[in-house]
C-alpha positions in Angstrom: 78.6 133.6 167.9 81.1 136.5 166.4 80.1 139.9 166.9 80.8 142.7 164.1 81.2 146.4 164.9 80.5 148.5 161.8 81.0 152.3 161.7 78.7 153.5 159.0 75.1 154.2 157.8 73.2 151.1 156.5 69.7 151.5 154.4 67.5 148.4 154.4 66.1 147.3 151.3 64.3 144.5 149.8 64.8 141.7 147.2 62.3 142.2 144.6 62.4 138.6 143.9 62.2 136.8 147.4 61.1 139.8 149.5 64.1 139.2 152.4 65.1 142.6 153.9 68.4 143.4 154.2 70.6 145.8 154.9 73.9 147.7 152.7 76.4 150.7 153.4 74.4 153.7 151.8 77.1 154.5 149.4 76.8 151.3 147.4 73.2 151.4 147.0 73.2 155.0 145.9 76.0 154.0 143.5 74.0 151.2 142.4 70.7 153.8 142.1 73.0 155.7 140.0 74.7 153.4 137.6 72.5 150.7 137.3 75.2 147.5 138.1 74.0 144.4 139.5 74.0 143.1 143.1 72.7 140.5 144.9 70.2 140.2 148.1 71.5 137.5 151.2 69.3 134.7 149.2 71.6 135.2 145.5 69.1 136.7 143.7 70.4 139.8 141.3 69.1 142.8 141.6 69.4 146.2 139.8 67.5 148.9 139.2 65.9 149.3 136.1 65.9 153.0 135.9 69.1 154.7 137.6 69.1 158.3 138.6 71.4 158.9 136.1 69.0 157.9 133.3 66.1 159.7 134.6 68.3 162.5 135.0 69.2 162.7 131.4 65.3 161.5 130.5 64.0 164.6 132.2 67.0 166.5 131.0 65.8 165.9 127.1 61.9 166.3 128.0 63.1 169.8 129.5 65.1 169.9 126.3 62.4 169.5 124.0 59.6 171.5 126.0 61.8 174.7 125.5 62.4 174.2 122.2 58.6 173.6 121.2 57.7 177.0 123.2 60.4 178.7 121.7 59.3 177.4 117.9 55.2 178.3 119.1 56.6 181.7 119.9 58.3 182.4 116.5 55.2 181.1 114.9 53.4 183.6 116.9 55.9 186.6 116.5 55.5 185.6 113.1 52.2 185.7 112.2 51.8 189.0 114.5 53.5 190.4 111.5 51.7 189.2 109.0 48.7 190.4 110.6 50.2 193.9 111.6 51.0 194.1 107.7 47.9 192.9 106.2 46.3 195.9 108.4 48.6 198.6 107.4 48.1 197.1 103.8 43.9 197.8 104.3 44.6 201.3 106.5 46.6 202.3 103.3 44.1 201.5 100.8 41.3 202.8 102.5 43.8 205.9 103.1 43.7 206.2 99.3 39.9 206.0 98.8 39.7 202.6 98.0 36.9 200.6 99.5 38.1 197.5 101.1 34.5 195.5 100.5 33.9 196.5 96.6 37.4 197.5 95.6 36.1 200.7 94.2 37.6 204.3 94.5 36.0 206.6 96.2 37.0 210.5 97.1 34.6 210.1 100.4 35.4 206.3 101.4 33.7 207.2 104.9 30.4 208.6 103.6 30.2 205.2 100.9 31.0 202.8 103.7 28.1 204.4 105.7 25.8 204.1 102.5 26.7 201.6 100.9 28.1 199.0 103.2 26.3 200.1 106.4 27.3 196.9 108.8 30.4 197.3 108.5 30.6 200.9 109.2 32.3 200.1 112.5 34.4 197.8 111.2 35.6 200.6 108.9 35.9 203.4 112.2 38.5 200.8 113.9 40.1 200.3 111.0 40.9 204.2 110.3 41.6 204.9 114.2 
């Protein structure tokens, strides 16, 4: 019986195929983990991994990728339409600003006392609006 002296680290795996345990330097299986090439168990069966580091890596690199770029597109869409609405109310402060009712469209020298007569539940609506 030979004897081997090894000065190293060995992880022990498994063939997914046959299920024997056996044992490799820890480099090559993390190379393998990385890169994806084929080896083979004590038995000859090939074995590789079917997602590398590498690859999942670069998969959650993109879904990174992608999540910024779809918060940074929801937050122009928001900035966006924070402007629209922030014109659209200076468009209505100005009207009403000019005595121009923003229910019936009509003219008014008093706007506040024909809101409160004519258009009495939405009074308050027409208070925020002025403030």
């Amino acid at each position: 019986m030979a004897t081997i002296t090894y000065v190293g680290v060995l992880t022990v795996t498994s063939c997914g195929v046959c299920r024997v345990r056996f044992a490799m330097p820890e480099r090559m299986l993390a190379d393998r983990q990385n890169d994806g090439q084929d080896f083979w168990c004590p038995n000859g069966h090939r074995i590789h991994f079917f997602e590398t580091e590498n690859r999942r890596l670069a998969r959650d690199l993109a879904a990174e990728r992608a999540r910024r770029t779809h918060a940074e597109d929801q937050l122009e869409a928001t900035e966006r339409s924070r402007r629209a609405v922030k014109g659209h109310l200076t468009r209505i402060r100005n009207r009403i600003a000019s005595g121009v009712c923003p229910w019936c469209q009509r003219s008014f020298s008093n706007v506040r006392a024909h809101v409160s007569s004519q258009h009495p539940d939405h009074a308050d609506a027409m208070t925020e609006a002025l403030a």
